[in-house]
Biopython code that builds the backbone (N, CA, C, O; Angstrom):
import numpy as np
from Bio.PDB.StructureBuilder import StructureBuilder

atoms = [
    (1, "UNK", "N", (-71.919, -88.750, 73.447)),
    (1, "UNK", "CA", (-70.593, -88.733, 74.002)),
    (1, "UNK", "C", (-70.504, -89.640, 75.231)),
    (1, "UNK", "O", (-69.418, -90.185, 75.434)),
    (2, "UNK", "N", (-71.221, -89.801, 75.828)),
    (2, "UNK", "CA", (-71.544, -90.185, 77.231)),
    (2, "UNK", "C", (-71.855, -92.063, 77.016)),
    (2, "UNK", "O", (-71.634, -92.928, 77.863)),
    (3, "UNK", "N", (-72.478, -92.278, 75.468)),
    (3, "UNK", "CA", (-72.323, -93.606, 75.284)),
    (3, "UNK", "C", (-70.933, -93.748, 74.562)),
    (3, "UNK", "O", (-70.479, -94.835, 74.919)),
    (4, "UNK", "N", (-70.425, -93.387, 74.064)),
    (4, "UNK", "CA", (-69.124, -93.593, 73.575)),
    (4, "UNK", "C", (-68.112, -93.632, 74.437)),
    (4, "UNK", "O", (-67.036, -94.123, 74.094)),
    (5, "UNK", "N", (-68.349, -93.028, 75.907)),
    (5, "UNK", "CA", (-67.366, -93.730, 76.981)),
    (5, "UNK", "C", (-67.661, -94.684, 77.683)),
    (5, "UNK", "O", (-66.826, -95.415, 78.215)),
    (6, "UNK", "N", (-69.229, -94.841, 77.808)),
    (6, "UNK", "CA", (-69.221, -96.163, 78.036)),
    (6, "UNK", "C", (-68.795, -97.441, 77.232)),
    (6, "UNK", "O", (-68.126, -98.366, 77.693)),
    (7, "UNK", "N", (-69.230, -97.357, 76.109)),
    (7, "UNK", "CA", (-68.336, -98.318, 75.414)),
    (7, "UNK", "C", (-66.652, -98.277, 75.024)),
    (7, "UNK", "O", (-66.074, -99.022, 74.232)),
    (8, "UNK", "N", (-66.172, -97.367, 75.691)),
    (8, "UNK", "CA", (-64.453, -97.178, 75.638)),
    (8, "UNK", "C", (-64.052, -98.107, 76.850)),
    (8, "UNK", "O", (-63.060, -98.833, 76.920)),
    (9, "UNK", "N", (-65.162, -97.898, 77.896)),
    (9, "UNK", "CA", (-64.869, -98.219, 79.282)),
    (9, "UNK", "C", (-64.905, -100.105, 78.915)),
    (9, "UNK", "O", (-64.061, -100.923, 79.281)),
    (10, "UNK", "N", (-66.287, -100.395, 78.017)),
    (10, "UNK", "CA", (-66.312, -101.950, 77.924)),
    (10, "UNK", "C", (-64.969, -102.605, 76.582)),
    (10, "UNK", "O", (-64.361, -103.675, 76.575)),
    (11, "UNK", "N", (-64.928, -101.791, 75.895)),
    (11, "UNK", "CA", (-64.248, -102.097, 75.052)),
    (11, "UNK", "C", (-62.362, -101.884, 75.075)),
    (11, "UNK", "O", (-61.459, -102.675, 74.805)),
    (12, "UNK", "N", (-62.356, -100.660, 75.459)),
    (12, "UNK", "CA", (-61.052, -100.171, 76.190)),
    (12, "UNK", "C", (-60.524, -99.245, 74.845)),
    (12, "UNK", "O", (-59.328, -98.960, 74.910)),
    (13, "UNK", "N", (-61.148, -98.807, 73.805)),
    (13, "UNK", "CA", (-60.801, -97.896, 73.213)),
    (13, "UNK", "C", (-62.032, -97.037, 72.601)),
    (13, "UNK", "O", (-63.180, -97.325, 72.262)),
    (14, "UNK", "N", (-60.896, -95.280, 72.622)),
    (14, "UNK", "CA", (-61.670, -94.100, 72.430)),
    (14, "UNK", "C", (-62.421, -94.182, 70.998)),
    (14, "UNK", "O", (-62.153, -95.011, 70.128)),
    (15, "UNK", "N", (-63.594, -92.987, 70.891)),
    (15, "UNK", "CA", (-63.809, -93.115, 69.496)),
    (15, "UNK", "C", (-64.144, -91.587, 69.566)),
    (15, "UNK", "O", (-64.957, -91.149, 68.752)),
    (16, "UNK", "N", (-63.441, -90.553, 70.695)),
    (16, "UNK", "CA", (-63.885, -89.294, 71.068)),
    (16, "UNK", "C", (-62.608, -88.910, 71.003)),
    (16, "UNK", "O", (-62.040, -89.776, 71.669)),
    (17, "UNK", "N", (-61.644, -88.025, 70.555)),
    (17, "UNK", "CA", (-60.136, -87.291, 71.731)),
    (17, "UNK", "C", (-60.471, -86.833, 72.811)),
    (17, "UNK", "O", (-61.215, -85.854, 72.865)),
    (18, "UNK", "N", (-59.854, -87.620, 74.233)),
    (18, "UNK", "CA", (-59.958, -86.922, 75.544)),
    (18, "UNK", "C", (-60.360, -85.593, 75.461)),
    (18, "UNK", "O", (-61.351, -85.170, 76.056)),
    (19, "UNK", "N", (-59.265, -84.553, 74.382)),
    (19, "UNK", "CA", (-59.179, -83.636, 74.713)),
    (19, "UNK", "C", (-60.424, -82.695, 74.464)),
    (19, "UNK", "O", (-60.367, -81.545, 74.898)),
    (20, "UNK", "N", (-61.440, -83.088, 73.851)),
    (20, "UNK", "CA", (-63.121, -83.109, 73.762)),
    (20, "UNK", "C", (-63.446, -82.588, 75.447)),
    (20, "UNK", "O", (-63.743, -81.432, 75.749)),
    (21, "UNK", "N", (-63.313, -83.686, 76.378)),
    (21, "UNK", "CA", (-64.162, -83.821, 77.524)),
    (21, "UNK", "C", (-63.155, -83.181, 78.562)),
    (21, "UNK", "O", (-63.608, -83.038, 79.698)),
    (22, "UNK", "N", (-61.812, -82.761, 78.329)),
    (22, "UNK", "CA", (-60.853, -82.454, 79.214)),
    (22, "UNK", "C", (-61.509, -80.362, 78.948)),
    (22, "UNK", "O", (-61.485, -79.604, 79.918)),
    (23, "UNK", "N", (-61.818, -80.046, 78.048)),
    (23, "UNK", "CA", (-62.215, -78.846, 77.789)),
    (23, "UNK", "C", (-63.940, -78.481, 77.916)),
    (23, "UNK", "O", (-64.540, -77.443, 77.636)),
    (24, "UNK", "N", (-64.290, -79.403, 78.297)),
    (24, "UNK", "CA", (-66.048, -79.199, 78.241)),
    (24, "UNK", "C", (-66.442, -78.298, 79.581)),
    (24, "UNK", "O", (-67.510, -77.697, 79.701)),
    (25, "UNK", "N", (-65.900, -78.309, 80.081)),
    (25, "UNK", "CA", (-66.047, -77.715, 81.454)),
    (25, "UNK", "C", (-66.198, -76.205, 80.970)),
    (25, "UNK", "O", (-67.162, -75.466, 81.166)),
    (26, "UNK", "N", (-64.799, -75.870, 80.168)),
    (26, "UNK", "CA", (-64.293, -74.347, 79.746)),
    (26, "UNK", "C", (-65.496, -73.941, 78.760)),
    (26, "UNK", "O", (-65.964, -72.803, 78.762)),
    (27, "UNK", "N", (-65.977, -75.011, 77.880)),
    (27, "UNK", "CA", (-67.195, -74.868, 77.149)),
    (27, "UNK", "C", (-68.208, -74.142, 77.872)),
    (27, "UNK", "O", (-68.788, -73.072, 77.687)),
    (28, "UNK", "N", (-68.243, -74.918, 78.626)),
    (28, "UNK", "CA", (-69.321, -74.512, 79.785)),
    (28, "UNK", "C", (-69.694, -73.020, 80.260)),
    (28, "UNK", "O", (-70.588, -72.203, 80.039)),
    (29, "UNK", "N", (-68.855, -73.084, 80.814)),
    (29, "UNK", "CA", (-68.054, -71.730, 81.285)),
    (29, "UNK", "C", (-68.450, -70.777, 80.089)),
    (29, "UNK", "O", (-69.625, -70.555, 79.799)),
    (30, "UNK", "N", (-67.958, -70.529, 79.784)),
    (30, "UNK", "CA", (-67.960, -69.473, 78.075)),
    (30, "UNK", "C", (-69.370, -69.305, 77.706)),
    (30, "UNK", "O", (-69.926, -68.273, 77.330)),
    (31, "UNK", "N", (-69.867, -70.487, 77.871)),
    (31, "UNK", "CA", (-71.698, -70.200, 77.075)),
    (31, "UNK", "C", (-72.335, -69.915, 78.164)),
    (31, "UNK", "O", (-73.459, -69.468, 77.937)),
    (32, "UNK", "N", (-71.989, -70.018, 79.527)),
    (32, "UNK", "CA", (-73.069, -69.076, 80.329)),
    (32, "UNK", "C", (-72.604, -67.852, 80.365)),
    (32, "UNK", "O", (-73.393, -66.913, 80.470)),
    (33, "UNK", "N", (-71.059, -67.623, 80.272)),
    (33, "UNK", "CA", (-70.931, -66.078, 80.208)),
    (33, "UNK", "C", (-71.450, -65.375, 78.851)),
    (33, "UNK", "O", (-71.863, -64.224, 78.704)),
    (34, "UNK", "N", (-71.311, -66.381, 77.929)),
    (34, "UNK", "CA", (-72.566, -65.746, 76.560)),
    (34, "UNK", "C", (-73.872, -65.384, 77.090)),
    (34, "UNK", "O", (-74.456, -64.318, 76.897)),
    (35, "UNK", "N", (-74.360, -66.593, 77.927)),
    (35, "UNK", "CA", (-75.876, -66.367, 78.175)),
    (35, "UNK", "C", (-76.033, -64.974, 78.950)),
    (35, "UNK", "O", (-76.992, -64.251, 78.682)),
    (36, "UNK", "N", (-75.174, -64.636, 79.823)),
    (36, "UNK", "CA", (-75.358, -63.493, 81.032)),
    (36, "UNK", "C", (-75.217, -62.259, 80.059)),
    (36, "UNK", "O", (-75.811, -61.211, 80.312)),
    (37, "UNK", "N", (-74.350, -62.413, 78.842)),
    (37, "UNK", "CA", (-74.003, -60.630, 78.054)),
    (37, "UNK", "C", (-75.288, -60.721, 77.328)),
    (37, "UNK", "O", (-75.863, -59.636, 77.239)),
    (38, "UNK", "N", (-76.048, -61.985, 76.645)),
    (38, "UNK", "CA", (-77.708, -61.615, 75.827)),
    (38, "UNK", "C", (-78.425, -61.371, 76.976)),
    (38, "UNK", "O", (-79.144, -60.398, 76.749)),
    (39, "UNK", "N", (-78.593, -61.795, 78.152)),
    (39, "UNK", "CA", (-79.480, -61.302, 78.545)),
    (39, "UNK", "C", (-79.447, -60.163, 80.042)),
    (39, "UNK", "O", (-80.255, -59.838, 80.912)),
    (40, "UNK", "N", (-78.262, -59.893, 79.755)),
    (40, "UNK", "CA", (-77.564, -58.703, 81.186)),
    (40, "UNK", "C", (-79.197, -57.697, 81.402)),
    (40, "UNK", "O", (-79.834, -57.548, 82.445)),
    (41, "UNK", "N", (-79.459, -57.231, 80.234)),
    (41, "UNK", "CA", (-80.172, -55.854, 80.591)),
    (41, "UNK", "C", (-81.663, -56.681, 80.748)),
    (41, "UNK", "O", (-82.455, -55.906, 81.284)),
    (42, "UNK", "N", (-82.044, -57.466, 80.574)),
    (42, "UNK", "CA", (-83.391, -58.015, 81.187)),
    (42, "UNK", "C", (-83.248, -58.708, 82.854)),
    (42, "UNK", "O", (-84.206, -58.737, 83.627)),
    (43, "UNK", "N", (-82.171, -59.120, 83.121)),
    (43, "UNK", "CA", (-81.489, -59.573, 84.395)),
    (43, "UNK", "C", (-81.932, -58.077, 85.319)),
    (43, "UNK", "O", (-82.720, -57.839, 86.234)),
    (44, "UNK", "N", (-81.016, -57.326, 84.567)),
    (44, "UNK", "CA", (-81.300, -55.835, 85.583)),
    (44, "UNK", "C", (-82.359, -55.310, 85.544)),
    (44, "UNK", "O", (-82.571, -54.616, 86.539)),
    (45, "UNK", "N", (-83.298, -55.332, 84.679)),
    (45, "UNK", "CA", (-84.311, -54.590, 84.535)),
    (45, "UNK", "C", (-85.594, -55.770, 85.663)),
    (45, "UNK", "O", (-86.552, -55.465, 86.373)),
    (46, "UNK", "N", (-85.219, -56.554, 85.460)),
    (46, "UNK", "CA", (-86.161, -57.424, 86.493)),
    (46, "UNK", "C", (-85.693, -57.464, 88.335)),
    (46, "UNK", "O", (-86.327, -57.740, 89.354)),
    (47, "UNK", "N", (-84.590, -57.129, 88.121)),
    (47, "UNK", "CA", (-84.104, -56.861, 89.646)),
    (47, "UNK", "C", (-84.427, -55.279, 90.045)),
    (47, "UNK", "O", (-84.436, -55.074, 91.259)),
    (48, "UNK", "N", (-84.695, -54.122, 89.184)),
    (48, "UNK", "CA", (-85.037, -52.831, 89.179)),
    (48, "UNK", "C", (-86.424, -52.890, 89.396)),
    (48, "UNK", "O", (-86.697, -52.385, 90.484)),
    (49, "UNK", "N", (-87.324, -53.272, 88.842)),
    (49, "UNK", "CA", (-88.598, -53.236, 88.653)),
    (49, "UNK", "C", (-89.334, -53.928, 88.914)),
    (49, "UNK", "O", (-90.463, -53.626, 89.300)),
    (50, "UNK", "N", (-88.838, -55.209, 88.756)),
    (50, "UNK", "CA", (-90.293, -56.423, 88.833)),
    (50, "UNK", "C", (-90.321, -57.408, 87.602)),
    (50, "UNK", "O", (-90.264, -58.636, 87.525)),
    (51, "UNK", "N", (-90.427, -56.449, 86.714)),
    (51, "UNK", "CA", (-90.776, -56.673, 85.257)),
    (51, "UNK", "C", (-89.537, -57.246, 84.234)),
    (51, "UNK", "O", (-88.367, -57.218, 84.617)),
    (52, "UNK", "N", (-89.885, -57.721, 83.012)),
    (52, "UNK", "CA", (-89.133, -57.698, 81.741)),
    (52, "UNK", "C", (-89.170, -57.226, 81.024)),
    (52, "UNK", "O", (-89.939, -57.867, 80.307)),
    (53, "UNK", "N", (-88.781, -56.144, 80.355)),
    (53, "UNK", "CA", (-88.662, -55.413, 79.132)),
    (53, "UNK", "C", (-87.861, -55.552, 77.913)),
    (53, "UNK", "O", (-87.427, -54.697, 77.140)),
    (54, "UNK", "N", (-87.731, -57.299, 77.924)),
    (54, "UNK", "CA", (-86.664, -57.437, 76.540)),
    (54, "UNK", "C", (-87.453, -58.609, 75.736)),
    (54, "UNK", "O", (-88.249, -59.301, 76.372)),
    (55, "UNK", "N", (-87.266, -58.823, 74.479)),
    (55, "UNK", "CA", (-87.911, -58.667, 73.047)),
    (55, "UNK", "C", (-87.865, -61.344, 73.826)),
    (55, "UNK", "O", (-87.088, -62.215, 74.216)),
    (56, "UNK", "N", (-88.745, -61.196, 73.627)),
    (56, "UNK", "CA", (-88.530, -62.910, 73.781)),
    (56, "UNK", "C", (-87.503, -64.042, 73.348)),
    (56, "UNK", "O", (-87.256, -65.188, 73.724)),
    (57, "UNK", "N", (-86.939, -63.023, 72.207)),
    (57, "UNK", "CA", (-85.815, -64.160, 71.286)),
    (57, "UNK", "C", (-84.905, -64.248, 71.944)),
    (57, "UNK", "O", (-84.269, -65.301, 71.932)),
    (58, "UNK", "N", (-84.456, -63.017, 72.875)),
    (58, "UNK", "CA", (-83.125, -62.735, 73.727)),
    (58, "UNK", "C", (-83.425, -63.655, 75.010)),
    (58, "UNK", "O", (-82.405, -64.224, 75.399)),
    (59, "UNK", "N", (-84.456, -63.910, 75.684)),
    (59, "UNK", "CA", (-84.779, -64.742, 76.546)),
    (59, "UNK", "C", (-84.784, -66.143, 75.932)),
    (59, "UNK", "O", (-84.327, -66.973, 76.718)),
    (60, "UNK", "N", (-85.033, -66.468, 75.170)),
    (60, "UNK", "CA", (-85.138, -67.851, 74.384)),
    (60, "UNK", "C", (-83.571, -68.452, 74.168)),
    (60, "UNK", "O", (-83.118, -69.545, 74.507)),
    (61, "UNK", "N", (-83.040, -67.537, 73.608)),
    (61, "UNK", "CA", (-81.777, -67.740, 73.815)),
    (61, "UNK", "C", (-81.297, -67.758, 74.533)),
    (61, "UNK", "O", (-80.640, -68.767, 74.279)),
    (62, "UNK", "N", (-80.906, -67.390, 75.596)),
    (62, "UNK", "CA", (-79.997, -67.080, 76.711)),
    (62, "UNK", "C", (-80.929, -68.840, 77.804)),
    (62, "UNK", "O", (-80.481, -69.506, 78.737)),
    (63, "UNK", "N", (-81.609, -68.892, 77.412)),
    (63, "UNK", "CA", (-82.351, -69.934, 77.981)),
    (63, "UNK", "C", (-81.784, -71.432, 77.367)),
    (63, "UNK", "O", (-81.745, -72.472, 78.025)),
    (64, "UNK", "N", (-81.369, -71.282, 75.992)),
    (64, "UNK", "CA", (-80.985, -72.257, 75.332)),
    (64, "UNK", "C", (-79.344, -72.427, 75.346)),
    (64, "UNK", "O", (-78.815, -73.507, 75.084)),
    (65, "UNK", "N", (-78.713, -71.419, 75.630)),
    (65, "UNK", "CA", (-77.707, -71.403, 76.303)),
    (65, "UNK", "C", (-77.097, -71.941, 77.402)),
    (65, "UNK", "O", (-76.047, -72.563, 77.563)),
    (66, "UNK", "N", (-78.268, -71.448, 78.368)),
    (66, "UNK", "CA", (-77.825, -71.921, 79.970)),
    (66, "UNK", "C", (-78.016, -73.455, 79.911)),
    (66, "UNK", "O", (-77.372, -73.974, 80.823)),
    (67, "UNK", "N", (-78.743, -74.449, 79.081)),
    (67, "UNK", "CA", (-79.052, -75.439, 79.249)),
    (67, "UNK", "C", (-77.681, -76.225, 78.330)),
    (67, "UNK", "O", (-77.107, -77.201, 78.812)),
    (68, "UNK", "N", (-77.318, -75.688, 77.090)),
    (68, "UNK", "CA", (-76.281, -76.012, 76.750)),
    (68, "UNK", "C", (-74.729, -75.927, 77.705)),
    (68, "UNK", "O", (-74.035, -76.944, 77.682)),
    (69, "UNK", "N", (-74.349, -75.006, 78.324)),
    (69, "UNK", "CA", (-73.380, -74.890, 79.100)),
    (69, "UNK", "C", (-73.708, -75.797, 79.980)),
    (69, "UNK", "O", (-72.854, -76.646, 80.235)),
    (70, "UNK", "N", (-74.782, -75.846, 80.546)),
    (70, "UNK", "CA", (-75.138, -77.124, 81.880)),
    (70, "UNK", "C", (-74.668, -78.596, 81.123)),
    (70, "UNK", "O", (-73.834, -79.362, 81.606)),
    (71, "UNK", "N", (-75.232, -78.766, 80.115)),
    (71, "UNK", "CA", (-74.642, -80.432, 79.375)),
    (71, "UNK", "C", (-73.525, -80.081, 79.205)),
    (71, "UNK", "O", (-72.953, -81.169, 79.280)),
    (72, "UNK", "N", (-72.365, -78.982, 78.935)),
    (72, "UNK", "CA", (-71.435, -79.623, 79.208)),
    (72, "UNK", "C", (-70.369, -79.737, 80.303)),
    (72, "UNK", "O", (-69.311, -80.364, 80.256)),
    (73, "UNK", "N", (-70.863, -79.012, 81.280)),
    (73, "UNK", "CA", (-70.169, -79.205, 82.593)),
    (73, "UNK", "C", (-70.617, -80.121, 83.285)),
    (73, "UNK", "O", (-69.980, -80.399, 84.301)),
    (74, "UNK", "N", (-72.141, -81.074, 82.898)),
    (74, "UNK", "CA", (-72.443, -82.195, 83.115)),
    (74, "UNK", "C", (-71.394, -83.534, 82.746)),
    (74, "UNK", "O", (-70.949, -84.428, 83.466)),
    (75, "UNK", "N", (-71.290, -83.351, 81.862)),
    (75, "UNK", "CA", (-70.538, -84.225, 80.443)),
    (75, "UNK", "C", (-69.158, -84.286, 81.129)),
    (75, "UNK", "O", (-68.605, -85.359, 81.371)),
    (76, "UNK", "N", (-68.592, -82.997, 81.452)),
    (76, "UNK", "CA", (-67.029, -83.236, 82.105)),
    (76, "UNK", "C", (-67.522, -83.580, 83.556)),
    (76, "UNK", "O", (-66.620, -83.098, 84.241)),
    (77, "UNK", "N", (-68.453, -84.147, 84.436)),
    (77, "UNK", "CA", (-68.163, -84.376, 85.657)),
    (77, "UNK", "C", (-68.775, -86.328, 85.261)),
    (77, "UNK", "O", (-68.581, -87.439, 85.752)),
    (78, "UNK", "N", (-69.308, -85.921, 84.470)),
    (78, "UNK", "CA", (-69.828, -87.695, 84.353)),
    (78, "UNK", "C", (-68.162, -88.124, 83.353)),
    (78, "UNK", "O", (-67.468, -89.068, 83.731)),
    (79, "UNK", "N", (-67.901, -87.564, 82.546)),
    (79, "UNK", "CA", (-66.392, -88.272, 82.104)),
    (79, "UNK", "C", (-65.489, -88.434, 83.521)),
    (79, "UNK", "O", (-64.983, -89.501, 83.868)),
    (80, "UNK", "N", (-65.378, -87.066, 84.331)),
    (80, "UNK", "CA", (-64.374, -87.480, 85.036)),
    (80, "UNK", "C", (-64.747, -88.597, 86.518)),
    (80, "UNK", "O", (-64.033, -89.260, 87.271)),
    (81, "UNK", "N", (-65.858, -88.415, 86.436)),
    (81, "UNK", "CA", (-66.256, -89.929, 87.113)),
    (81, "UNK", "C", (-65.819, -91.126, 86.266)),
    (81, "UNK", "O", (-65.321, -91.953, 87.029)),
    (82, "UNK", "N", (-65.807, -91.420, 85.399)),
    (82, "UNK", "CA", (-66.081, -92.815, 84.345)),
    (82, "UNK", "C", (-64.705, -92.861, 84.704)),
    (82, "UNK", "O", (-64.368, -93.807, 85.415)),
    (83, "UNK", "N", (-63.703, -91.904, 84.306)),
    (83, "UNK", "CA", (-62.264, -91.874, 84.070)),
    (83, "UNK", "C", (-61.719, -92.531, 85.429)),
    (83, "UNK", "O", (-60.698, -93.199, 85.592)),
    (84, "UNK", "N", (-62.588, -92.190, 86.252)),
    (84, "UNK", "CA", (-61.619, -92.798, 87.624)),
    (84, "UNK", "C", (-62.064, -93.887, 88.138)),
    (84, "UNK", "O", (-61.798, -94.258, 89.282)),
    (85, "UNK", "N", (-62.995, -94.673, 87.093)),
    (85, "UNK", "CA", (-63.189, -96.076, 87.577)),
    (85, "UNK", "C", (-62.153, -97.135, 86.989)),
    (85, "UNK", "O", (-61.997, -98.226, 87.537)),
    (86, "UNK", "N", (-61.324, -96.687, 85.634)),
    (86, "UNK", "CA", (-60.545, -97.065, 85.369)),
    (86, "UNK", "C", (-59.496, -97.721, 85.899)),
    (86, "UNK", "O", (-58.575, -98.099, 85.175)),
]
sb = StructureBuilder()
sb.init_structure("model")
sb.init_model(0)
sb.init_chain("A")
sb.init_seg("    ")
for serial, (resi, resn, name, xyz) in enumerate(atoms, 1):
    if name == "N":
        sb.init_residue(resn, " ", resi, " ")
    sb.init_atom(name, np.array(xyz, "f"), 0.0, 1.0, " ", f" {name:<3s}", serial, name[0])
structure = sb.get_structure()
């Protein structure tokens, strides 16, 4: 995505709908609040105790999550940079 605005930027046309990168942020948003409901009760149980007491897949996930929501609230701050060199 991120080369496809660069070449919008050299070329001067989209091959993405704005409305992709105008919502990535909200993407964002949404999949860490996914990530926080898989892994709420290992969150608490490690602030209670010390420890983790939840099964690895739920950590794996919620891990693969947080990194997904990060690319795309990455993605909407590098578009809305590009956008305002315009």
């Amino acid at each position: 995505m991120i080369n496809q605005r660069i070449t919008m930027l050299r070329n001067r046309k989209s091959l993405v709908p704005d409305g992709f990168f105008a919502r990535s942020s909200a993407y964002g948003n949404r999949v860490h609040s996914r990530r926080i409901a898989i892994t709420h009760e290992g969150i608490i149980n490690y602030l209670m105790t010390g420890k983790v007491y939840l099964h690895w897949v739920y950590i794996l996930t919620g891990e693969f999550l947080s990194i997904l929501g990060l690319i795309f609230i990455f993605s909407k701050i590098i578009y809305s940079t590009s956008n305002s060199l315009n």
